[in-house]
FISELO-864993 format. One record per residue: residue number from 1; x, y, z of N, C-alpha, C in turn. Coordinates in steps of 0.1 Angstrom, whole numbers, plus 5000, padded with zeros to 4 digits. Atoms other than C-alpha are relative to their C-alpha. Example, Ala and Ser with C-alpha at 12.3 -4.5 7.8 and 13.67 -1.06 7.14 Angstrom:
% residues 2
<1 <5009 4988 5000> <5123 4955 5078> <5009 5012 5000>> <2 <4991 4989 5000> <5137 4989 5071> <4992 5011 5008>> 
END
This chain:
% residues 346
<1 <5011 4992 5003> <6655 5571 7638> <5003 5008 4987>> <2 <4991 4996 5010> <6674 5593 7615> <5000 4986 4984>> <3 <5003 5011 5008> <6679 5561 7594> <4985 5000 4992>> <4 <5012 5007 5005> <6642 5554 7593> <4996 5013 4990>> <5 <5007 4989 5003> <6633 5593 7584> <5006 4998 4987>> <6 <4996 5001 5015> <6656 5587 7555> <4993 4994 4990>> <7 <5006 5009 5012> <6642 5558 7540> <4982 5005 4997>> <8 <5014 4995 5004> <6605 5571 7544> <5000 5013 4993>> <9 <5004 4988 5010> <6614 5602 7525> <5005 4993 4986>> <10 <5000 5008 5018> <6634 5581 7492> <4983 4995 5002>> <11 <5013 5008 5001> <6597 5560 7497> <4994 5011 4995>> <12 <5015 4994 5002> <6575 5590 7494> <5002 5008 4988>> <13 <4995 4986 5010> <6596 5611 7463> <4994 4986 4989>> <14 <5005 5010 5013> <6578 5591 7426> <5013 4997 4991>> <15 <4988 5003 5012> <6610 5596 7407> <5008 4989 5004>> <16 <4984 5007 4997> <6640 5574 7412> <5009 5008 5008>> <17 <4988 4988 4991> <6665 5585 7441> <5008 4989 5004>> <18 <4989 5011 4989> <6696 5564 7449> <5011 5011 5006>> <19 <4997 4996 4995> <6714 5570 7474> <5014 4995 5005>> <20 <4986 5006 5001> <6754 5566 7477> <5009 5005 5012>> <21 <4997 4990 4987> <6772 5570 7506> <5018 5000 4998>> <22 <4987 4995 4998> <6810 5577 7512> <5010 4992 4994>> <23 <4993 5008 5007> <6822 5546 7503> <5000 4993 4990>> <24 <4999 5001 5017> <6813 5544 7472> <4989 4989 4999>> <25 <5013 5014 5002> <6781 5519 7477> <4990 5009 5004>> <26 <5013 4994 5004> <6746 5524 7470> <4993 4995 5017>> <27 <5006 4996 4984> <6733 5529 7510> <4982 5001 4995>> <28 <5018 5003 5001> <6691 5530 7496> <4997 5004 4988>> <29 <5005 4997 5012> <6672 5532 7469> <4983 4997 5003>> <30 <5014 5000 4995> <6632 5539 7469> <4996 4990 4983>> <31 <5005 5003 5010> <6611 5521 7448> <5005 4999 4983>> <32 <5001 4999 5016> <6608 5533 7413> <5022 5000 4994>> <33 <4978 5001 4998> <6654 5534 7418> <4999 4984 4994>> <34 <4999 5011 5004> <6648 5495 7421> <4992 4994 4991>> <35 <5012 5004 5014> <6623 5491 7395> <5013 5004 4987>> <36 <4992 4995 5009> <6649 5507 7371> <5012 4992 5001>> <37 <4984 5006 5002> <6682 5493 7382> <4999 4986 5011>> <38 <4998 5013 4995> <6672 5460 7401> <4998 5002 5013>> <39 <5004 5002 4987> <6663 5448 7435> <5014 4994 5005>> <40 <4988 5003 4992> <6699 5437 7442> <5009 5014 5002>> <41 <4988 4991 4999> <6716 5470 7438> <5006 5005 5017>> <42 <5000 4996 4983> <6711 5478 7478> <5015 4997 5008>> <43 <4994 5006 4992> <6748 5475 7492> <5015 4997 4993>> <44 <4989 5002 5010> <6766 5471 7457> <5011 5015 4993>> <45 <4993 4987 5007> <6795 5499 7443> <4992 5001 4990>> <46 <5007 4994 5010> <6777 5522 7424> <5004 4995 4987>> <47 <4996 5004 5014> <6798 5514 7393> <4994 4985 4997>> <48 <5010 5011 5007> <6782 5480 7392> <4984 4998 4997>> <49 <5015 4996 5002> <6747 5495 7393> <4997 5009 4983>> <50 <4999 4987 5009> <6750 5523 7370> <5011 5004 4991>> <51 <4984 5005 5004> <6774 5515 7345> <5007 5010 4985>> <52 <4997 4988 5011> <6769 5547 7319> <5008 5012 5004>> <53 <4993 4995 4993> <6800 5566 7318> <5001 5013 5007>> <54 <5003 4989 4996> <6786 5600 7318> <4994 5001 5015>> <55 <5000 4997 4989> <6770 5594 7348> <5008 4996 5012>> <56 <4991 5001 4993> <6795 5578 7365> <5009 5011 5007>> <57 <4991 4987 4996> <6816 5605 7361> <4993 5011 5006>> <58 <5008 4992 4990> <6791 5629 7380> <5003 4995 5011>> <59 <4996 5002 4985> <6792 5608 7409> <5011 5000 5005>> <60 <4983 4999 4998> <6827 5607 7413> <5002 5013 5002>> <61 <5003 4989 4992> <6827 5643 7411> <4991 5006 5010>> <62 <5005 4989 4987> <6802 5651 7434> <5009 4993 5011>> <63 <4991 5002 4991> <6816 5627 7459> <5017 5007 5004>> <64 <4987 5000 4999> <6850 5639 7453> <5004 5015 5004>> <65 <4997 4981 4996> <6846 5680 7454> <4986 5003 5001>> <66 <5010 4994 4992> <6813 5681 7468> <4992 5010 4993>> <67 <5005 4989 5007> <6799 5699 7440> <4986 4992 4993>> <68 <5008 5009 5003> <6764 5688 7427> <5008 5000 4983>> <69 <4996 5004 5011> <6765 5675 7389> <4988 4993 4991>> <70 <5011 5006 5008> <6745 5663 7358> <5003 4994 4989>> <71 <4996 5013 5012> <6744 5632 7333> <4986 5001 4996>> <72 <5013 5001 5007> <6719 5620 7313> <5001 4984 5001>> <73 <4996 5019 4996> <6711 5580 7316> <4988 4997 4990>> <74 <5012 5007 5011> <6690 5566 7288> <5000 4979 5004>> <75 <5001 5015 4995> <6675 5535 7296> <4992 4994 4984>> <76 <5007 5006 5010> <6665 5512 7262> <4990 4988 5003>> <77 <5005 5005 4994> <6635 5496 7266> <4994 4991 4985>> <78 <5003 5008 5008> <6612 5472 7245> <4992 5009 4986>> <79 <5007 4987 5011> <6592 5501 7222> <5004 5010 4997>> <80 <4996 4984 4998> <6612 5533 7228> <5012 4998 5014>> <81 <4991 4997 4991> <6641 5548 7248> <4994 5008 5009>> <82 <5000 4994 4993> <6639 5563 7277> <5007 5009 5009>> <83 <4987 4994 5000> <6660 5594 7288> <4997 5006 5015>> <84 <5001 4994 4985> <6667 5606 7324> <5008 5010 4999>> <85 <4991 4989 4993> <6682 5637 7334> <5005 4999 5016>> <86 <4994 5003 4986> <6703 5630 7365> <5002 5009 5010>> <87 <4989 4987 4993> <6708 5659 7391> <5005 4989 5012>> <88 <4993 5003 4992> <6735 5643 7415> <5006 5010 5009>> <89 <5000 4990 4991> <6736 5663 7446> <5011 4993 5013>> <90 <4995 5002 4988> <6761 5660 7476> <4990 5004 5015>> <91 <5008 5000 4986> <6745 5651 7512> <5010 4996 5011>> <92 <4988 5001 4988> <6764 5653 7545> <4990 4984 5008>> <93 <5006 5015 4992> <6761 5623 7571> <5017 4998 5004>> <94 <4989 5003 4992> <6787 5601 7584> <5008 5005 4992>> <95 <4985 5002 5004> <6826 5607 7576> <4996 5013 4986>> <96 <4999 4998 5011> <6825 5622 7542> <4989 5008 4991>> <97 <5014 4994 5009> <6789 5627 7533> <4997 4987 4990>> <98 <5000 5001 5014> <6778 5610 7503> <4993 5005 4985>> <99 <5001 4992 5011> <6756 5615 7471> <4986 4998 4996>> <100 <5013 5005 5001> <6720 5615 7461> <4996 5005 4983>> <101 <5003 4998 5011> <6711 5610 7428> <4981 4996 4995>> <102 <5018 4999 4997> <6676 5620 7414> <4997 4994 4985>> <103 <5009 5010 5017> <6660 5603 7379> <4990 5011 4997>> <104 <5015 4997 5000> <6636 5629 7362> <5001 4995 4985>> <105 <4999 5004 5015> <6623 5613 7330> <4993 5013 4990>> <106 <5003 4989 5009> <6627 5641 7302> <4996 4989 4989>> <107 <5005 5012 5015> <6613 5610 7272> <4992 5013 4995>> <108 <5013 4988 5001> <6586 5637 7268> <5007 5009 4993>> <109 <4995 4990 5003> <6605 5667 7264> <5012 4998 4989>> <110 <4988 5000 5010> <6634 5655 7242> <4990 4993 4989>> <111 <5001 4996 5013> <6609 5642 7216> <4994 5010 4996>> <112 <5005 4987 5003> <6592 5674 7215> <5008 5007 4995>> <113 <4993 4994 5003> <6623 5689 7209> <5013 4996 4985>> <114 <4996 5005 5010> <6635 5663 7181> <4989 5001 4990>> <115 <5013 4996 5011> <6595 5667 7166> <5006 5015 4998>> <116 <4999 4981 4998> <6609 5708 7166> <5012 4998 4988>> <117 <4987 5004 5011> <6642 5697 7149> <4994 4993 4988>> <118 <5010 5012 5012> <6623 5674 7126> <4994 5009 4989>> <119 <5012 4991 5006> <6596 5698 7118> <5006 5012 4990>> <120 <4993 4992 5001> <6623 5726 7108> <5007 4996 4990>> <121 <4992 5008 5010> <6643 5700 7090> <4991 5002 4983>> <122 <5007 5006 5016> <6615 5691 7064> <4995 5017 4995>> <123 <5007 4989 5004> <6598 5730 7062> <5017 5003 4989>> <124 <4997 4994 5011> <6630 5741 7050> <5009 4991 4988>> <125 <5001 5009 5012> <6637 5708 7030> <4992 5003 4983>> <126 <5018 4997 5006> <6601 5716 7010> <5004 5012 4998>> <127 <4995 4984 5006> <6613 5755 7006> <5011 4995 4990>> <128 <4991 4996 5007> <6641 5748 6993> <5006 4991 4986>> <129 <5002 5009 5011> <6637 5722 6962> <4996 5015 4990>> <130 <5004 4993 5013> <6617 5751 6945> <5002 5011 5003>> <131 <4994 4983 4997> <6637 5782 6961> <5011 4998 4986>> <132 <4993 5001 5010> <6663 5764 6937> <5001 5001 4986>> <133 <5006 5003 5017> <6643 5757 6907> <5004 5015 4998>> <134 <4998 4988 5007> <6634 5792 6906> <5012 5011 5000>> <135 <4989 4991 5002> <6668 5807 6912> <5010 4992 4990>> <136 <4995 5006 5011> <6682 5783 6883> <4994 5005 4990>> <137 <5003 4995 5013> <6659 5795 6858> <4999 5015 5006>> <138 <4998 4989 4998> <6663 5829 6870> <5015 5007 4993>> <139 <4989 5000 5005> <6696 5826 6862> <5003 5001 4984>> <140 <4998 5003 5015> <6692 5810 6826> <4991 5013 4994>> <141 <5004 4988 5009> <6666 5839 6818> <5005 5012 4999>> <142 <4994 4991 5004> <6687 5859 6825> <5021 5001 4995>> <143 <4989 5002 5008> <6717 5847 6806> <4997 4995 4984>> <144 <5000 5001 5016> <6716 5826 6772> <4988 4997 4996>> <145 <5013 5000 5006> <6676 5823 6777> <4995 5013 4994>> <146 <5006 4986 4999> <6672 5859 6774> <4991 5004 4987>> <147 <5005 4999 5018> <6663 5863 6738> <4995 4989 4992>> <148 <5004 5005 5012> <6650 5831 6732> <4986 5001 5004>> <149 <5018 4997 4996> <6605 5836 6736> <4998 4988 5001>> <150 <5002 5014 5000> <6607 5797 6734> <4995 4995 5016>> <151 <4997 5005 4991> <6624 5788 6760> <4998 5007 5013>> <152 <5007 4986 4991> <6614 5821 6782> <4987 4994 5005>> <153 <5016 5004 4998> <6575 5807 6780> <5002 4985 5003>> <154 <5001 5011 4995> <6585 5771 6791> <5005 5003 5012>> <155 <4993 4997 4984> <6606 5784 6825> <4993 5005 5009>> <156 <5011 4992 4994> <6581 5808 6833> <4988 4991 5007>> <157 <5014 5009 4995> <6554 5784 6831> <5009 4991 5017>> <158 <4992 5008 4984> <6581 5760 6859> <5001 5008 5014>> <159 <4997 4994 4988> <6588 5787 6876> <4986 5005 5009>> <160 <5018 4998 4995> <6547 5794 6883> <5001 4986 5007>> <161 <5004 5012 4990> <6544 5759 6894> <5004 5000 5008>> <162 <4990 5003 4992> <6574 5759 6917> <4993 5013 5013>> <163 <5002 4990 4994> <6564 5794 6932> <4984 4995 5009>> <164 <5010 5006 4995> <6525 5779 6939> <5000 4987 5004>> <165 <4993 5009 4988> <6541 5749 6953> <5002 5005 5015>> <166 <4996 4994 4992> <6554 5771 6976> <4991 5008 5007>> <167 <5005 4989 4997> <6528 5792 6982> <4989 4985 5010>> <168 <5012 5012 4995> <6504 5760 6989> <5008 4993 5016>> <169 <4993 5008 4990> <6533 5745 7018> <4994 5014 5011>> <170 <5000 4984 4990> <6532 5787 7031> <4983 4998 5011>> <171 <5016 5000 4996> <6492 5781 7030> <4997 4987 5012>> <172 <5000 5012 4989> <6491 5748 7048> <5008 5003 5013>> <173 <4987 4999 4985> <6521 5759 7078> <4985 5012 5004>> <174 <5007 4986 4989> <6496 5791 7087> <4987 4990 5006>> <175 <5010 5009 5002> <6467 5764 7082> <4999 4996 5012>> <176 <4994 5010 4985> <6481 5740 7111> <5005 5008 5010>> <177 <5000 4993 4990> <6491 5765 7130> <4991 5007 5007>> <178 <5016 4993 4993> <6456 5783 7134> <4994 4989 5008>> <179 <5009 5008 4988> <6442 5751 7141> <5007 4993 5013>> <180 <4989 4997 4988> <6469 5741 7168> <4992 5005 5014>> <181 <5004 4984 4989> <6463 5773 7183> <4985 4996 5003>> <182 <5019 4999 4996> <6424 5766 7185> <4995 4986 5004>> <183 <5003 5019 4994> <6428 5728 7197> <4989 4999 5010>> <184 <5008 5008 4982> <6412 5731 7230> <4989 5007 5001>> <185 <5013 4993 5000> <6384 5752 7221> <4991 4997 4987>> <186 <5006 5009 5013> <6357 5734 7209> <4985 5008 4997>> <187 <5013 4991 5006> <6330 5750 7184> <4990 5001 5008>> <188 <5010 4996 4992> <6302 5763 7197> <4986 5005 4990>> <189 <5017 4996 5006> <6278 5768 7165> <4998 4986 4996>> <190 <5009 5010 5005> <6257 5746 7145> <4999 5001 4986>> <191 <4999 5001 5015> <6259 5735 7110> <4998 4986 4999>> <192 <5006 5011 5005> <6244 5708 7085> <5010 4996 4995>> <193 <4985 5009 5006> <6273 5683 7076> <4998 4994 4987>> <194 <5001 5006 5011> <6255 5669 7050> <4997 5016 4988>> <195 <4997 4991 5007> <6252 5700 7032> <5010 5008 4998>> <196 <4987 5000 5001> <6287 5707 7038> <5009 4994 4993>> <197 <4999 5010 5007> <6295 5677 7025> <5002 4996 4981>> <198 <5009 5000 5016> <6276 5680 6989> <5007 5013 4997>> <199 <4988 4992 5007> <6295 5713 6987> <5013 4999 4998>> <200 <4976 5006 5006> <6336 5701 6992> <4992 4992 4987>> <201 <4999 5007 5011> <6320 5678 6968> <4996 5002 4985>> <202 <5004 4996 5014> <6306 5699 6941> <5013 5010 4995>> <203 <4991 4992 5004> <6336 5726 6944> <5010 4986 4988>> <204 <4989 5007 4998> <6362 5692 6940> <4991 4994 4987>> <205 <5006 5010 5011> <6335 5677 6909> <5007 5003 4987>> <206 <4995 4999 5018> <6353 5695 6876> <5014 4991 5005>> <207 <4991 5007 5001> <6386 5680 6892> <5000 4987 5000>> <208 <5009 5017 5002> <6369 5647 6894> <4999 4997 4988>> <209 <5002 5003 5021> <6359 5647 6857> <5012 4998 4996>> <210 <4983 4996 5003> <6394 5659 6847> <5003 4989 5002>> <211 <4996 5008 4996> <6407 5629 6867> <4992 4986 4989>> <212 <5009 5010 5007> <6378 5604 6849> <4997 4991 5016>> <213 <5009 5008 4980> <6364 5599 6888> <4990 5004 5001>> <214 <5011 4995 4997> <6329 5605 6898> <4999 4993 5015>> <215 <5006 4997 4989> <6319 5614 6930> <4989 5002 5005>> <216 <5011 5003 4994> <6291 5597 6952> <4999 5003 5011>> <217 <5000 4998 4985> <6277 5610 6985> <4988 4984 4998>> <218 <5009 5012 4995> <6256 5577 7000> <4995 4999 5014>> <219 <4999 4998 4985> <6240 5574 7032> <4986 5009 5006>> <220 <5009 4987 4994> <6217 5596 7055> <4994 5014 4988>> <221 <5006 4989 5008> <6199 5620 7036> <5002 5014 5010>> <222 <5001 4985 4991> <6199 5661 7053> <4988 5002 5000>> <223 <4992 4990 4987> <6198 5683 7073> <5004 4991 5011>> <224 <4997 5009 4992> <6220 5665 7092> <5006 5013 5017>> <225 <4990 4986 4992> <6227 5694 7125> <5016 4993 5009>> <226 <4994 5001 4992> <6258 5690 7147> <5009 5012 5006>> <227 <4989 4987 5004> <6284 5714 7162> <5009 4998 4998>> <228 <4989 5001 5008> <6310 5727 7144> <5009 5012 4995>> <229 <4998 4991 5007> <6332 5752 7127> <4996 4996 4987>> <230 <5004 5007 5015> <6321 5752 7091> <5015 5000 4993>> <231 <4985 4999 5008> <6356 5764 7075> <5006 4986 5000>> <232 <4992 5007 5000> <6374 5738 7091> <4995 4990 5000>> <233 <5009 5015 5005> <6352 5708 7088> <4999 5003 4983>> <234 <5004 4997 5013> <6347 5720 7049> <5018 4996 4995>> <235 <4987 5010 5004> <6385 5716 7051> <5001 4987 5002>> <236 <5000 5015 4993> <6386 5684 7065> <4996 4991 4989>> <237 <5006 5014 5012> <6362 5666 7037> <5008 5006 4984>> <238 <4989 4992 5012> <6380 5693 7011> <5012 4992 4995>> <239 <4990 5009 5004> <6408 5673 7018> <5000 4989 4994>> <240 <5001 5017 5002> <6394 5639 7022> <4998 4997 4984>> <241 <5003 5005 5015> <6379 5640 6988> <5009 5006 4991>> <242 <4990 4999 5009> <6407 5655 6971> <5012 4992 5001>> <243 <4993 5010 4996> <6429 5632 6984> <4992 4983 4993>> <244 <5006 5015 5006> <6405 5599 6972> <4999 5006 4989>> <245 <5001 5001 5017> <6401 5615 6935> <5019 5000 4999>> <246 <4985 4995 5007> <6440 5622 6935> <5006 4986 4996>> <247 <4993 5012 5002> <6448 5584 6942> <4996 4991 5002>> <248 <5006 5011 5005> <6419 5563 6935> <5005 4998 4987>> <249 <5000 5004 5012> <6419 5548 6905> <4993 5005 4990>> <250 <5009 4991 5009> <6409 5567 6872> <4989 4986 4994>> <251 <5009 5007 5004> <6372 5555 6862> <4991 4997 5012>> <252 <5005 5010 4989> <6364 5543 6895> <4991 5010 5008>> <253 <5005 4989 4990> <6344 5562 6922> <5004 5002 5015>> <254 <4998 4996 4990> <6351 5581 6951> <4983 5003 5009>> <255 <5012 5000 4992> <6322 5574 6977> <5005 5005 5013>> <256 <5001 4992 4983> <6311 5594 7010> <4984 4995 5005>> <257 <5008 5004 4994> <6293 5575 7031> <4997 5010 5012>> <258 <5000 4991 4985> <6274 5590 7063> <4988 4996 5002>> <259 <5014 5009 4992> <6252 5573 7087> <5004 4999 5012>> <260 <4999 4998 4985> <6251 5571 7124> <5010 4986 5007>> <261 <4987 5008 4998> <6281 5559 7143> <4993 4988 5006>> <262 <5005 5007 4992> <6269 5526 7161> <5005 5001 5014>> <263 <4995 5001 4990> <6288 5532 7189> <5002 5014 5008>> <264 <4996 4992 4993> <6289 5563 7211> <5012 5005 5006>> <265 <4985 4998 4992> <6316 5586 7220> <5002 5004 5014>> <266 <5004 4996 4989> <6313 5580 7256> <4991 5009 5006>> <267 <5009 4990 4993> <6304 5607 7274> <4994 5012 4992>> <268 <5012 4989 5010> <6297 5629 7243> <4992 4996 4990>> <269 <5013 5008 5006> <6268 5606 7232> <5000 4995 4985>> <270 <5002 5003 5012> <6258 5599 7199> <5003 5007 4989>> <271 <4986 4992 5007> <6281 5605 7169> <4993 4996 4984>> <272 <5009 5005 5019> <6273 5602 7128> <5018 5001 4998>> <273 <4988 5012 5008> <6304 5583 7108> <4997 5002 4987>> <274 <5001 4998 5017> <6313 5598 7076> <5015 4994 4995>> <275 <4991 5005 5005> <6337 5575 7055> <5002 5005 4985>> <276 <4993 4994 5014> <6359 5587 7024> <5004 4987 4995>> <277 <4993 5011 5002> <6363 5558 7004> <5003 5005 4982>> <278 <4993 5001 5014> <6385 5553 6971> <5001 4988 4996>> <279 <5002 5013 5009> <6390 5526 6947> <5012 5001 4996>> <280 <4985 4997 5009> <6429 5532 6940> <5008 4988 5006>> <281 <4987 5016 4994> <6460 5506 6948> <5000 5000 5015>> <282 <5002 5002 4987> <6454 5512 6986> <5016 5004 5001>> <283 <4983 4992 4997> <6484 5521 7013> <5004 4987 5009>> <284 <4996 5008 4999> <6508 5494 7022> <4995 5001 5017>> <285 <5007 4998 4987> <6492 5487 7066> <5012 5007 5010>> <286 <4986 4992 4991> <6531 5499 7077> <5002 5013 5001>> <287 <5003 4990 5001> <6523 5530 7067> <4989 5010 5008>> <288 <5013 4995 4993> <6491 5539 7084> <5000 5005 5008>> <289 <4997 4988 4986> <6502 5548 7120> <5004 5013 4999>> <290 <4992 4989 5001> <6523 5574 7103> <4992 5010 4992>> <291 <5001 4994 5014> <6504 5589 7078> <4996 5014 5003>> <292 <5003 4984 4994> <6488 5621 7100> <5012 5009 5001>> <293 <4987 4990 4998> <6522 5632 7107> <5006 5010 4992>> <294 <4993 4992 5011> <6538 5659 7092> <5011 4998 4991>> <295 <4990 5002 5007> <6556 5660 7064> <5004 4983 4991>> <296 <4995 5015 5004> <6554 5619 7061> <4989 4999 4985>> <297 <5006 5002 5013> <6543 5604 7025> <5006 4990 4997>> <298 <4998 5015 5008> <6542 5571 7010> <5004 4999 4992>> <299 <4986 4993 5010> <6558 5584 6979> <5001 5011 5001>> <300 <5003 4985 5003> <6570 5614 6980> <4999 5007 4991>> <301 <4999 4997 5022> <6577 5617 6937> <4988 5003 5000>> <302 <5012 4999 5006> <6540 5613 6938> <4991 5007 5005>> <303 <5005 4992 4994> <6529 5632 6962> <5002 5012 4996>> <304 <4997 4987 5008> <6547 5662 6947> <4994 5002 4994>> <305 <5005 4997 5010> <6538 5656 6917> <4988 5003 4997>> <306 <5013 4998 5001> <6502 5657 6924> <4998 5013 5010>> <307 <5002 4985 4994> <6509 5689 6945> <4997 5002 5018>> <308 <5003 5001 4986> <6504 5675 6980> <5017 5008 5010>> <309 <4992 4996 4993> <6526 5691 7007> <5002 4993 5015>> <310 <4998 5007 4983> <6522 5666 7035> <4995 5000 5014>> <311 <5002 4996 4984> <6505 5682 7059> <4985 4999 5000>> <312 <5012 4999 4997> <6469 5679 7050> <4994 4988 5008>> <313 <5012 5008 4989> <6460 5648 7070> <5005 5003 5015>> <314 <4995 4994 4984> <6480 5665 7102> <4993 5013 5004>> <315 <5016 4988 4995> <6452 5693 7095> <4990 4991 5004>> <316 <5013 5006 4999> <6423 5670 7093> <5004 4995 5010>> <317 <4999 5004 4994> <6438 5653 7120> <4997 5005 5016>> <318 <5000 4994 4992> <6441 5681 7145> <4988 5007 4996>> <319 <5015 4994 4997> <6406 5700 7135> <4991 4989 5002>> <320 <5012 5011 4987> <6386 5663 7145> <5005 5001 5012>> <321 <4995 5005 4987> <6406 5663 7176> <4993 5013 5008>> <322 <5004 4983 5000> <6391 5704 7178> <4985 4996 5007>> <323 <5017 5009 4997> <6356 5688 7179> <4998 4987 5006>> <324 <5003 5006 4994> <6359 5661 7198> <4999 4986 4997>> <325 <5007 5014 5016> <6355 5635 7170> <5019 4991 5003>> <326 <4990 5012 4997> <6377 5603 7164> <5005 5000 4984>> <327 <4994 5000 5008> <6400 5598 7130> <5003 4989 4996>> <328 <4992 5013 5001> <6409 5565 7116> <5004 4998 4984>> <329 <4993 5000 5014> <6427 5552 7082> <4998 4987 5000>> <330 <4996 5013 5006> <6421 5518 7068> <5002 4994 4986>> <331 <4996 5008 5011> <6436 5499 7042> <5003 4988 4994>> <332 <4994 5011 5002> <6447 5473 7026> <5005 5000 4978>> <333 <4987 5000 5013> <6475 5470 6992> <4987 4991 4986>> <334 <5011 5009 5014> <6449 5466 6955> <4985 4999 5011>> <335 <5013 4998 4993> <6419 5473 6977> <4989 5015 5002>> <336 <5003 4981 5001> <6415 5511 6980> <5002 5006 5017>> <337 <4997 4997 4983> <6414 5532 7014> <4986 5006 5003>> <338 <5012 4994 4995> <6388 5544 7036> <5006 5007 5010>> <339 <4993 4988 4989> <6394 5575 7059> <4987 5004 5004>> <340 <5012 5005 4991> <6364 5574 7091> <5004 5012 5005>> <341 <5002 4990 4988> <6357 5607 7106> <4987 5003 5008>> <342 <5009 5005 4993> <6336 5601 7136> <4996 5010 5009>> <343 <4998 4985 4994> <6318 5636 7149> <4990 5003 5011>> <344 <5013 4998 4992> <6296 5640 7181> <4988 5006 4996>> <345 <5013 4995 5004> <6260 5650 7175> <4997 5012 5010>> <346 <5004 4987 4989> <6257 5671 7206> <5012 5007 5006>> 
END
């Protein structure tokens, strides 16, 4: 009886639980145990089941001084690793007792904590290119630049760029963090998108000329209503279309299409599909899954140099997800890109 109560409780726990008894063999294992380490392990010395040495050495200590204990067991799989945290606990029973080890999968929590490391890596990467600049020419103007007005009004000017570099990464980190913060609460007013629209795109028209781009809206005519924040949707196309004049191709046009999605977003009905398209060398398709993420860039030289910081499609990315809307990127290399934000009507 005893016996049975045992095996019906490994059965009813979801994690992984094996179970090792005194002499050093694996006495049960529930399910998701054999799904992980095999349907023969039932009967075999642990060490031939579980063959990573950290956790080994847990079981051995608990068995041996009865103290519980903790490994970590990474299992590599066909897409991704996966990481267990082990607690290995001593259990009494016959003779000796043996040892009950538990599987919780942290996968989750350890990349959140390498996106944390990651994120930290590049912020003070990105600080610190133009913390340098400007404490190099800080330096020269104030040594053998001092006196010359030449070379004074060329550093100055670097060190203004470098400083509004910096100021623009500062602007973007508060940016992503407001919206973050306001993910799960979705707008509640009402605003015309196509008149939102026609303004990112009149502020963004002298830098268009400048460039030798002209900028077409096409599509649905207004008042188009839906809900929304206006700010952050005005960011969102702000970006889009500063982003398609920066790296279409000069001469060519930057079009904004917007017309009704054909396809409904399930349960929140009927949606309007506004596409950003460009006419530039396009983004190689390996690139594409990554491109929301922070900090990631196709070139980075060029991305600098055009003043980008990385993070604006990981805005636009998290204010559609705000609203309920869908996000997509397609491209293809000598073709141009199109960037699909797809926004509920109701």
């Amino acid at each position: 009886m005893e016996s049975d109560f045992a095996r019906s409780v490994l059965a009813a726990v979801p994690m992984p639980l094996v179970m090792i008894d005194a002499a050093e063999r694996i006495r049960g294992a529930n399910e998701p145990a054999l799904a992980l380490f095999g349907a023969g392990i039932v009967g075999r010395h642990y060490i031939l089941a579980m063959r990573q040495p950290g956790l080994l050495d847990a079981i051995e200590g608990t068995l041996r001084h009865r103290q519980p204990g903790q490994a970590r067991h990474i299992v590599t799989g066909p897409s991704r690793e996966i990481t267990y945290r082990v607690t290995v606990s001593p259990v009494e029973g016959e003779g000796r007792g043996g040892a009950l080890c538990a599987f919780e999968d942290i996968t989750e929590q350890e990349q959140m904590g390498q996106i944390r490391r990651d994120f930290v890596a590049n912020v003070s990467h990105e600080l610190r290119t133009p913390l340098t600049a400007l404490l190099g020419f800080i330096e020269t103007l104030q040594g053998n630049a001092r006196d010359d007005p030449a070379a004074r009004a060329r550093f100055l000017g670097i060190m203004a760029r470098e400083a509004e570099r910096m100021n623009r990464l500062v602007r973007d980190l508060l940016s992503l963090s407001r919206v973050e913060s306001d993910e799960r609460l979705r707008p509640t007013g009402r605003l015309d998108i196509i008149g939102l629209i026609d303004s990112a795109a009149t502020t963004l028209r002298p830098m268009a000329e400048a460039a030798g781009v002209q900028i077409e809206r096409t599509g649905q005519p207004g008042p188009l209503l839906l809900p929304g924040d206006a700010d952050q949707l005005t960011q969102v196309f702000h970006n889009l279309i500063e982003n398609a004049v920066k790296y279409g191709a000069p001469g060519k046009l930057v079009t904004v299409e917007v017309g009704p999605e054909p396809q409904a977003l399930g349960r929140l009905g009927p949606a309007v599909r506004i596409e950003v398209v460009d006419r530039g060398e396009g983004i190689d398709p390996i690139h594409l899954p990554r491109l929301t993420e922070r900090f990631y860039r196709v070139d980075s030289h060029r991305s600098r140099e055009q003043g980008g910081t990385g993070l604006g499609l990981a805005i636009v990315k998290h204010i559609i997800n705000r609203h309920r809307g869908r996000f997509r990127i397609e491209s293809e290399l000598g073709q141009g890109s199109r960037f699909i934000v797809i926004l509920p009507r109701g």
